[in-house]
C-alpha positions as CSV (number, residue, x, y, z in Angstrom):
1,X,9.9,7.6,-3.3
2,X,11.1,5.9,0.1
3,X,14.8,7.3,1.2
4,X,17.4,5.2,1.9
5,X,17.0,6.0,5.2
6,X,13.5,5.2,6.1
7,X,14.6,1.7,3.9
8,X,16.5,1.2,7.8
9,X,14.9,3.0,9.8
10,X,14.1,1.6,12.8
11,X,11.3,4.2,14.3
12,X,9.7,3.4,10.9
13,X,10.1,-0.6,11.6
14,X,8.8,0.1,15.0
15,X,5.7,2.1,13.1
16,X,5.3,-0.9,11.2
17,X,5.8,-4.0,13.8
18,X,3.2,-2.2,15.7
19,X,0.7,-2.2,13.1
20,X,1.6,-5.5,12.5
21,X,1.2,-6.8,15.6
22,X,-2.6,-5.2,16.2
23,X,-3.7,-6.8,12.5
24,X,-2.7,-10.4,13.8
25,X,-4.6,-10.4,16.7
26,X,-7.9,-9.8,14.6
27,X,-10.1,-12.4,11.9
28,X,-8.2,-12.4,8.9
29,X,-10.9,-13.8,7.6
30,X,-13.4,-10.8,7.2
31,X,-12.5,-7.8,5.0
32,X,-10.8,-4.4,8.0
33,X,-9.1,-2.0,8.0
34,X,-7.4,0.1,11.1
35,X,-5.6,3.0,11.4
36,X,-2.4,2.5,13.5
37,X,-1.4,5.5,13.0
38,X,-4.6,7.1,14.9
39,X,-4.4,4.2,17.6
40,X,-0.9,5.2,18.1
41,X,-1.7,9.0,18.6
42,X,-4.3,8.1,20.9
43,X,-1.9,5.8,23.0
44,X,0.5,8.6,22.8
45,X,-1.5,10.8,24.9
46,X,-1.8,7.9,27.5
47,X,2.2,7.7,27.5
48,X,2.0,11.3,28.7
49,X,-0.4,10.5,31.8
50,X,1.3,7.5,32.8
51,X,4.7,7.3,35.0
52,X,7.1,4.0,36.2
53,X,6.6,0.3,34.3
54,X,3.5,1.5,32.7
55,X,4.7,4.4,30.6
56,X,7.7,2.0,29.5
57,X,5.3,-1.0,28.6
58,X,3.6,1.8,26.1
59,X,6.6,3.3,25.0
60,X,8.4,-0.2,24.3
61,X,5.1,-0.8,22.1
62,X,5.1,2.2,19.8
63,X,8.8,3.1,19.8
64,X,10.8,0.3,20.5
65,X,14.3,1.0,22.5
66,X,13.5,4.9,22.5
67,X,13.7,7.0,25.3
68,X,10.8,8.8,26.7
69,X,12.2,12.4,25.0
70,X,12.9,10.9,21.8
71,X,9.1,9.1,22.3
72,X,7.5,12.5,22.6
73,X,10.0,14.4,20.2
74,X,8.9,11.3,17.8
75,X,5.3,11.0,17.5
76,X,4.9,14.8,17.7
77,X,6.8,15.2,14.4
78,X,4.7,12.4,12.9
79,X,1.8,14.0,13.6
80,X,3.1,17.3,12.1
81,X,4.6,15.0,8.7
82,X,1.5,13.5,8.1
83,X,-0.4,17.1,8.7
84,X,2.1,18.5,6.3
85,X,-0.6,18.0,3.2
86,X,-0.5,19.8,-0.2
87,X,-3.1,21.4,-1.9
88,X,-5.5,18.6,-3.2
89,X,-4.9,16.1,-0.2
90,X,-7.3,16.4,2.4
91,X,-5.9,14.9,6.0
92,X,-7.4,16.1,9.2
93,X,-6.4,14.9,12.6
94,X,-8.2,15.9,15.8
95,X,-6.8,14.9,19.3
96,X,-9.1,15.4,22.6
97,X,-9.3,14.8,25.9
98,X,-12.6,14.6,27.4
99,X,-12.7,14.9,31.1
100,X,-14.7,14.5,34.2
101,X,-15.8,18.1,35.0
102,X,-14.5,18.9,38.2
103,X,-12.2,15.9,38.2
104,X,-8.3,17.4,39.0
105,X,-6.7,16.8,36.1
106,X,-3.2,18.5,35.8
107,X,-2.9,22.0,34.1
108,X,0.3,20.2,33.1
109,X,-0.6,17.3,31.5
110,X,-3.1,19.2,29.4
111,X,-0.4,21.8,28.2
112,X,1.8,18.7,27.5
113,X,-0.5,17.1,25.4
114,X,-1.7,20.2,23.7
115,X,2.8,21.2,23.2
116,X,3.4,18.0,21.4
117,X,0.0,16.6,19.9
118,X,-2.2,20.2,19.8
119,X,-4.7,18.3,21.6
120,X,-7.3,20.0,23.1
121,X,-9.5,19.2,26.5
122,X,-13.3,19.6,27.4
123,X,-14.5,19.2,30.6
124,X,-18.2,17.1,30.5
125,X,-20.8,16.2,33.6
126,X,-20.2,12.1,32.6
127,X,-23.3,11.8,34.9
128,X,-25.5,13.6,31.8
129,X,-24.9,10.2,30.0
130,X,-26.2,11.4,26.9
131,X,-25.0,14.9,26.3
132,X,-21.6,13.5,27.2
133,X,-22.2,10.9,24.2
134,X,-23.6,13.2,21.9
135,X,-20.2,15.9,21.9
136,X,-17.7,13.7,21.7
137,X,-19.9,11.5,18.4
138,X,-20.3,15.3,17.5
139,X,-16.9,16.2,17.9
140,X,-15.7,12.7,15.8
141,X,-18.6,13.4,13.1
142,X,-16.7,16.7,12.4
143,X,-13.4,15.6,12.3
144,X,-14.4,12.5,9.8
145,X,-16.4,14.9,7.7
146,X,-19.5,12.6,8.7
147,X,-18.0,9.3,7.8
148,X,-17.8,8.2,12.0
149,X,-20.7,9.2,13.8
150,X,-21.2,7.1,16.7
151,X,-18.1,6.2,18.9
152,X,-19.5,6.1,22.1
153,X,-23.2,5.7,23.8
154,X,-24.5,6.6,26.9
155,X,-24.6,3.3,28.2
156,X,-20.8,3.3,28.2
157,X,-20.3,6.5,30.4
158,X,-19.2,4.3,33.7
159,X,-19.9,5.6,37.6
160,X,-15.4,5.6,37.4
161,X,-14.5,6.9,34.3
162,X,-12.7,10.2,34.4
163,X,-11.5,10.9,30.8
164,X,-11.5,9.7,27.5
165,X,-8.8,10.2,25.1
166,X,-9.8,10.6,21.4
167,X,-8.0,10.4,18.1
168,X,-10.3,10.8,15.0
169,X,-8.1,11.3,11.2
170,X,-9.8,11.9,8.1
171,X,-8.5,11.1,4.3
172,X,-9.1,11.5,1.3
173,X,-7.3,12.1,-2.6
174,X,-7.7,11.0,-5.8
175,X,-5.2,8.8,-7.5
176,X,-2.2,10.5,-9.8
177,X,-3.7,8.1,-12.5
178,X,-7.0,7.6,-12.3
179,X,-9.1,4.3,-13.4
180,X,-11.4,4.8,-16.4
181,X,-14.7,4.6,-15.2
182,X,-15.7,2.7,-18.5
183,X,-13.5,-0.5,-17.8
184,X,-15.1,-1.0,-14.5
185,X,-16.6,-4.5,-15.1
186,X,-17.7,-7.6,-12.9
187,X,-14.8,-10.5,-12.5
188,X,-14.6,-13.2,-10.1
189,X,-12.8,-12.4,-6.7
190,X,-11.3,-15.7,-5.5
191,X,-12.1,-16.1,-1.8
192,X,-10.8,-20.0,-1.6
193,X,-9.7,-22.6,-4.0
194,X,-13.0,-23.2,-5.2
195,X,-15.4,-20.4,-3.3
196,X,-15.7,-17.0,-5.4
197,X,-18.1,-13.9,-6.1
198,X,-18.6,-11.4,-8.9
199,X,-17.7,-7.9,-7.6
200,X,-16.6,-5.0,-9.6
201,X,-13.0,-4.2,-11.0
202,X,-10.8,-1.4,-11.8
203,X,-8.6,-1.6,-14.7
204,X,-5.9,0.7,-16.1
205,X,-2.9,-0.1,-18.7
206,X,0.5,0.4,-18.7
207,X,-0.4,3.6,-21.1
208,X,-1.8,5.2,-17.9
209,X,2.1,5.2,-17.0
210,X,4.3,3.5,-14.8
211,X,3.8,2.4,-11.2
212,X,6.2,1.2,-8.3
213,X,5.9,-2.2,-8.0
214,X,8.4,-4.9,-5.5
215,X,8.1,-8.6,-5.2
216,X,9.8,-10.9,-2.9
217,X,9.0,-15.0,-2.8
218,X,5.5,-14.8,-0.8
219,X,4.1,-11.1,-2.3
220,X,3.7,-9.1,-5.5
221,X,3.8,-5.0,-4.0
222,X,2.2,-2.3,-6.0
223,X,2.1,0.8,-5.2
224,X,-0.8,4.0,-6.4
225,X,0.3,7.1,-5.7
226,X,-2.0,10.3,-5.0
227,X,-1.7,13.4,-6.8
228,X,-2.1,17.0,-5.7
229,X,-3.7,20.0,-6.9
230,X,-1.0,20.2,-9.3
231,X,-1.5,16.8,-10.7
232,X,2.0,15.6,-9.1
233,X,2.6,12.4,-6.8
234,X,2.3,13.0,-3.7
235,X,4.2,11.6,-0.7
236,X,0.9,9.4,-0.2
237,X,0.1,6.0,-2.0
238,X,-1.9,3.3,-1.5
239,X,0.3,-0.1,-1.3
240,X,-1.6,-3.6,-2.5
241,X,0.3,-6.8,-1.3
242,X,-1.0,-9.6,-3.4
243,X,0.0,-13.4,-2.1
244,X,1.7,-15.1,-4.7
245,X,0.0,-18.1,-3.8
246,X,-3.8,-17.5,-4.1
247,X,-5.5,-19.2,-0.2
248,X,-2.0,-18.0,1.3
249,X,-2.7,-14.7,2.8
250,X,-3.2,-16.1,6.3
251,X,-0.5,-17.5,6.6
252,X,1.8,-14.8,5.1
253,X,0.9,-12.6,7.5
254,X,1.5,-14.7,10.2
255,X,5.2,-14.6,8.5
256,X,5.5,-11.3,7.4
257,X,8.1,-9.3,9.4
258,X,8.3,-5.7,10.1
259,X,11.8,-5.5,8.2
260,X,10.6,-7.6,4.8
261,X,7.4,-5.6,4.6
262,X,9.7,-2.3,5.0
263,X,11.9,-3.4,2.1
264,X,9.0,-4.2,0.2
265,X,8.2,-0.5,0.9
266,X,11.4,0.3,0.1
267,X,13.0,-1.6,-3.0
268,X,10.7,-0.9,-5.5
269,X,11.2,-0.1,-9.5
270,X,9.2,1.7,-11.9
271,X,7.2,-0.8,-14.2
272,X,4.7,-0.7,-16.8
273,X,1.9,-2.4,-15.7
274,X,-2.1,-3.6,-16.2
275,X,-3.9,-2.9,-12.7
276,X,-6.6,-5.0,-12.3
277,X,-7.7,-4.2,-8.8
278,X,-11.1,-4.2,-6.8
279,X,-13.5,-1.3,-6.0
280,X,-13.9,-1.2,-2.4
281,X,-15.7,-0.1,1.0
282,X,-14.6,-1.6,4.3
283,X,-15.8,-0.3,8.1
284,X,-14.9,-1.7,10.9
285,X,-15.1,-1.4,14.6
286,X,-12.5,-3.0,16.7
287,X,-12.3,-3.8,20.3
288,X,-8.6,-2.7,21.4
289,X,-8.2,-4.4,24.5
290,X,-6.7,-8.1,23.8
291,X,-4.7,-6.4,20.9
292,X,-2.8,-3.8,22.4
293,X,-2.0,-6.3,25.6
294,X,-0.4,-8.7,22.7
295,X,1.5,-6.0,22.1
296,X,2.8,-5.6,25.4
297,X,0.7,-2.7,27.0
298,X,-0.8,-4.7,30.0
299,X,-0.1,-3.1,33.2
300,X,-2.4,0.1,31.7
301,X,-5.1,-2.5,31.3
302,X,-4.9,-3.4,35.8
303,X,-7.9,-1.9,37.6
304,X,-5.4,-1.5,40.3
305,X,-3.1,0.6,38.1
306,X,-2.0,4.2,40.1
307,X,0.5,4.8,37.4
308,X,-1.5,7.9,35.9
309,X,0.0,10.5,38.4
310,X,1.0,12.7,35.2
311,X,-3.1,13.3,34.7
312,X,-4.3,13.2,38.2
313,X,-3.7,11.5,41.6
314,X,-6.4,8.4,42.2
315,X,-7.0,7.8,38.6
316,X,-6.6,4.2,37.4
317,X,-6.5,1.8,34.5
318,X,-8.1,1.6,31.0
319,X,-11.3,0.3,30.4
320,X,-11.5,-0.1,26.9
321,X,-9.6,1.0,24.2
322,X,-12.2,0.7,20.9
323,X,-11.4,1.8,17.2
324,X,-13.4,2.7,14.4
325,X,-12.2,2.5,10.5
326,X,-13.5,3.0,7.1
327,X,-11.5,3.0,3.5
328,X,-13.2,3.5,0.3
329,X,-11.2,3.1,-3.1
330,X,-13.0,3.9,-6.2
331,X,-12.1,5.2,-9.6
332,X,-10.9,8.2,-8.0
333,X,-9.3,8.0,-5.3
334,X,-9.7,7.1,-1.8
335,X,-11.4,8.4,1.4
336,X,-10.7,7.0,4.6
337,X,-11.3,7.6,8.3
338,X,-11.0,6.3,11.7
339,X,-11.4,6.9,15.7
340,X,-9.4,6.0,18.7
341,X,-11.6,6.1,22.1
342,X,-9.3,5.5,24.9
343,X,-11.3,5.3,28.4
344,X,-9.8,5.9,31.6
345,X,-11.0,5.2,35.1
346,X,-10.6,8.1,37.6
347,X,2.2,6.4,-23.4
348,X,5.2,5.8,-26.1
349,X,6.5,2.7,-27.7
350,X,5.9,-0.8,-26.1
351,X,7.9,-1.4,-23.1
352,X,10.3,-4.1,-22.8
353,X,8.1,-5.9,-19.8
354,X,4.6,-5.7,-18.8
355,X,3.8,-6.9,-15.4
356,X,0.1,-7.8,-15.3
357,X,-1.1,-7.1,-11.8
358,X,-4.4,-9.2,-11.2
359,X,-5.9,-8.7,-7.6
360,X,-8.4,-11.2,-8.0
361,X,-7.8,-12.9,-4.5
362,X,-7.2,-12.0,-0.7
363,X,-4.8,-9.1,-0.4
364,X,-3.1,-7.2,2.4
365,X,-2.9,-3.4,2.1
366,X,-1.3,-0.2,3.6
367,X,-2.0,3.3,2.6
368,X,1.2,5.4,3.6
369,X,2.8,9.0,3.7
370,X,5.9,7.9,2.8
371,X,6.6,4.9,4.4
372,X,4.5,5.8,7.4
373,X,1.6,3.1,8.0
374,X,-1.5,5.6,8.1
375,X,-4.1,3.0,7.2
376,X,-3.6,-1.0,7.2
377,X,-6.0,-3.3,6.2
378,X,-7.3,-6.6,4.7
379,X,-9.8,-7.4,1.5
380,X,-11.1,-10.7,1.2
């Protein structure tokens, strides 16, 4: 369960304004999911190449009011958190830099990155187009146990580009209380007022045991935890905010703040209740660009940009920062994946209250170690 202190954490509200901020700028209208967690790594390792306005732009996004120490000391004990797995939890996290071969990137940049991220670096001819392409979909493929496969294609190898930072995570557990495979059944799945589709539903009692559930006036919270080998909770759970109002998801996210979805995360009680959620399979691929510039990384985005001295003189800005995602939630658990390519120029008696959790409309969700955002998303 959430400490007291993550409930004010502001590193953690930073964690989650971030991921906030990326999820507004895309179509709430079509079912995603991102990782800001991986997107975050990724950036992370373009902090450490950049110097002067730029580095603060990236470190004012991520880590708002930090210092570039505590930035680094930050995100390098996030990554080793959310690494820190029991038995029966599979997480895998893989940060690379793929450079230019020849190209003089700094022995000290690489030893930075590899320090505080244990990324590693591969030096690639860019002009063999598709050998590049294939280690670094090779390299993704194996860190997603297969479930990403294609990040990048030769066509996308420009004449300029000198490196390309990678982030690729992997995820997957089954739940602490698992859904009964013999009360899956179709129910409608309100997409409008009046528009719907049959699709197929979990369902488990308040018998299974209890859950953590918050509310506040615009969202029901409920929260599945994951077990380990020993069949205990885990420190990761999957967190369903259901609209109270049934067409209002849109619009509560456009009001949702970083603070009233961390005490969501953090106020909850344990409550009996009936868990009528969806199955579900969401990928999605997601061009970075616009989104990371609404969150106020834009000087790393100027072709002109010479504020990448900490990776190698003459290098300039990004050329495209693209994202690939995919969650699947089933009786069992939940696997999940995603990639960050960053491009670079140079039982017992009835309870008392029974909270019947329907998610039979458009819902935000957030799978989390701890509070941490690893995995945010939409269904609709």
């Amino acid at each position: 369960m959430p400490t007291q202190t993550e409930s004010s954490d502001p590193a953690i509200r930073s964690e989650i304004e971030f991921g906030l901020n990326l999820l507004r700028q895309q179509n709430l209208s079509k079912p995603l999911v991102f990782s800001p967690f991986s997107i975050s790594l990724c950036v992370s390792l373009l902090h450490a190449a950049s110097t002067g306005k730029t580095r603060d732009e990236i470190r004012e996004a991520l880590l708002r009011g930090s210092t570039d120490e505590k930035f680094e000391e930050y995100f390098s004990n996030l990554l080793e958190t959310v690494s820190n797995v029991p038995p029966g939890i599979d997480v895998n996290i893989a940060n690379h830099v793929f450079c230019l071969k020849d190209y003089p990137i700094k022995k000290s940049y690489l030893d930075t990155v590899k320090k505080l991220y244990n990324a590693g670096a591969t030096a690639l001819d860019f002009k063999d187009k598709v050998n590049s392409a294939d280690v670094m979909n090779k390299f993704v493929a194996e860190a997603t146990k297969g479930h990403i496969t294609n990040i990048i294609t030769p066509e996308q190898f420009e004449q300029d580009l000198v490196a390309v930072f990678t982030n690729a995570l992997y995820f997957k557990a089954d739940w602490y209380a698992q859904f009964q495979a013999f009360y899956t059944e179709k129910r409608d799945f309100y997409t409008s007022i009046e528009a719907k589709r049959s699709i197929d539903f979990m369902y488990q009692s308040y018998g299974d045991g209890m859950n953590f559930y918050s509310e506040n006036d615009q969202f029901e919270m409920l929260r599945l935890a994951y077990r380990d080998i020993s069949y205990d909770e885990s420190s990761f759970a999957m967190n369903i905010f259901l609209p109270k109002a049934r067409c209002g998801l849109k619009d509560a996210m456009f009001t949702l703040t970083a603070a009233r979805l961390q005490d969501l995360l953090t106020t909850t009680n344990r409550e009996y209740c009936n868990v009528t959620i969806p199955k579900w399979k969401i990928e999605t691929n997601i061009d970075l660009n616009d989104a990371l510039q609404a969150t106020g990384i834009k000087l790393a985005f100027d072709i002109e940009n010479e504020e990448f001295r900490q990776l190698a003189e003459n290098t300039h800005g990004i050329s495209e920062v693209a994202h690939s995602a995919m969650i699947e939630v089933d009786e069992e658990g939940t696997t999940a994946s995603a990639c960050t390519r960053l491009r670079l120029r140079g039982g017992g008696p009835p309870p008392p209250k029974i909270i019947d959790f329907v998610a039979d409309h458009p819902f935000f969700f957030v799978l989390t170690k701890d509070i941490h955002p690893i995995f945010m998303g939409i269904y609709c």
